[in-house]
C-alpha positions in Angstrom: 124.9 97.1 137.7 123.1 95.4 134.7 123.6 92.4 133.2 126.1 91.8 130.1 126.0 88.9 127.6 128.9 86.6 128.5 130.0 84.5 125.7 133.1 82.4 127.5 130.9 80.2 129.3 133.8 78.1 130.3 134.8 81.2 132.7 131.9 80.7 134.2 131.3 78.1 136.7 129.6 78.7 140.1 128.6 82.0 138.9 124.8 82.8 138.9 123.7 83.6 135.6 120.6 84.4 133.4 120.1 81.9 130.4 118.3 84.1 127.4 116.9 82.6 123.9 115.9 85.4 121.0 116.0 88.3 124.1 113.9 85.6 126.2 114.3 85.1 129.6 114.4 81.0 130.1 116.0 80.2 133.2 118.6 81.4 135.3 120.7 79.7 138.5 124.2 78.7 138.9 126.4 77.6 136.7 127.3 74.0 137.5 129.6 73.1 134.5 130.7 73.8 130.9 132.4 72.7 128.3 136.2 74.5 127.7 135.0 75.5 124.1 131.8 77.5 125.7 129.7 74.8 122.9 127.1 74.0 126.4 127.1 74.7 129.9 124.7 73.1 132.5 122.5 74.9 135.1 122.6 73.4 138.5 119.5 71.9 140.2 117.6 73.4 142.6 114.7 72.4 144.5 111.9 70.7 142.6 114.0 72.3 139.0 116.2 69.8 137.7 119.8 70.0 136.2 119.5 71.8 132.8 121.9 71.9 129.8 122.1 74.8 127.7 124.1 75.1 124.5 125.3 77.9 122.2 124.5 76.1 118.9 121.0 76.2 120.0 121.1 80.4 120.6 121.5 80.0 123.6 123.0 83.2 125.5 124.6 83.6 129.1 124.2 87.0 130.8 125.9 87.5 134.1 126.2 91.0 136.4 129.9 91.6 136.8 130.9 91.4 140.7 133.3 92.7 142.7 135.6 89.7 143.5 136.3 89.0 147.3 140.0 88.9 148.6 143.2 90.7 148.3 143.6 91.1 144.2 139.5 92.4 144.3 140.5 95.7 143.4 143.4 94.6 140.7 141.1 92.7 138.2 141.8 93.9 134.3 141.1 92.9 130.8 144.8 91.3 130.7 144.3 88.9 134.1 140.5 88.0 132.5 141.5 87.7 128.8 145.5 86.5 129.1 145.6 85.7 125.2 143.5 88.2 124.1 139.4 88.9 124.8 138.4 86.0 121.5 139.8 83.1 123.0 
């Protein structure tokens, strides 16, 4: 599967992700926290890489490979369980 732009970083925590600036590459881990307007999100630490805070002001861009989601609803995941007031909000 390939990676898609992701822009409710909110949705996001304790996925890994890919952290892009102007079609960059700049870092990429797990997604420790983020702010409920998707404004910033911070990359976990890891090893000698310290915690990193991105934000979305700053073009800033979270791409993320969708997954199959473990458990019994796996199979049952659509756009109105994701996006429950809509895909903008």
């Amino acid at each position: 599967m390939t990676l898609q732009n992701y822009p409710a970083w909110n949705r996001l925590i304790g996925a890994v992700v890919e952290i892009r600036q102007n079609g960059q590459v700049v870092s990429a881990g797990v997604v420790e926290d983020a702010m409920p307007d998707s404004s910033a999100l911070w990359i976990a630490a890891d090893g000698v890489q310290a915690r990193s805070m991105y934000e979305s002001a700053l073009n800033y861009q979270v791409w993320v490979e969708p997954q199959q989601l473990a458990g019994k609803t796996c199979y049952r995941m659509t756009s109105a369980q994701l996006y429950p007031m809509g895909p903008d909000t």
